[in-house]
N, C-alpha and C positions, 0 to 999 in steps of 0.2 A: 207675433213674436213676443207678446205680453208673456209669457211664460217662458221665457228663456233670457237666462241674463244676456245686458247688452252692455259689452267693453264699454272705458269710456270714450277710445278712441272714436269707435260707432256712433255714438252720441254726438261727439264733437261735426264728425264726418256728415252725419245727417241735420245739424243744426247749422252749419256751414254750405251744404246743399241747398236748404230749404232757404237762406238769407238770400243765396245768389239766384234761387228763381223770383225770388219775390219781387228784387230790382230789376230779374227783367221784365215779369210783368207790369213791375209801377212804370217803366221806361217804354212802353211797349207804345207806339203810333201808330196811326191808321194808315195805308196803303196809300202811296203819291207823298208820303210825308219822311224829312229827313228824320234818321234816326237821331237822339240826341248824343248818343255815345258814338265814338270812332268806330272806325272797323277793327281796328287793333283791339281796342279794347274787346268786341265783341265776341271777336276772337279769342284773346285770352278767355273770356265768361266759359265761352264752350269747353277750351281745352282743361280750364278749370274742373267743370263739371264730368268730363270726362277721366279724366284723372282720381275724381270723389266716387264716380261709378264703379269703374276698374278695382281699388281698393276696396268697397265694399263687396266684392265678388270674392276679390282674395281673401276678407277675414268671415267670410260666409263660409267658403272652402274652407278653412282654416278651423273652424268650430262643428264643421259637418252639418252646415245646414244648407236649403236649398232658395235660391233667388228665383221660387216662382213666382213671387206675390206679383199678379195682376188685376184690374179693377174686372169684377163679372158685370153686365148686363144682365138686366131682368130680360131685355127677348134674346138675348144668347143663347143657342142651343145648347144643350149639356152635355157633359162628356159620357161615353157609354156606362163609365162605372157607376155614376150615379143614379139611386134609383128614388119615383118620388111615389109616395104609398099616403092612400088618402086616407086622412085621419078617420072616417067613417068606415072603413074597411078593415080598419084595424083589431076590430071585435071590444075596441074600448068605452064604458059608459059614460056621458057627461056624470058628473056629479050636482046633485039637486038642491039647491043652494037656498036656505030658508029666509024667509023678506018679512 
């Protein structure tokens, strides 16, 4: 999305996204262990986030762009359209580089 402007509402939306996951991670406890926040609270965190998602969908929609971005995997398999061409097949010379 580097090349496409971003409102500043978006801005706002994803630096307010990005605060609220980082309290849950700093807040995050090991299994058997009380959480330190209430369930209400926890509660709201999600609906919070969920409400920051939904809006970012809508002004995605809204600009005509698409909410694919997700993280690839090096052993993910690839999708059919892409094709991968080995640089050595390409009929391209190194260039010879004087030392």
């Amino acid at each position: 999305m580097s090349d496409q402007q971003v409102s500043r509402e978006e801005s706002v939306l994803r630096s307010v996204k990005k605060t609220l996951t980082d309290v849950i991670k700093d807040t995050a406890t090991p299994p058997g262990l009380k959480h330190p926040l209430k369930d209400d609270t926890i509660a709201a965190l999600r609906e919070c986030l969920l409400l920051i998602s939904e809006r970012e969908q809508e002004l995605a929609a809204g600009a005509g762009r698409e909410m694919n971005m997700r993280p690839r995997f090096v052993d993910e398999p690839r999708r059919q359209s892409e094709v991968v061409v080995p640089l050595d097949q390409t009929g391209l010379r190194r260039k010879k580089t004087d030392k």
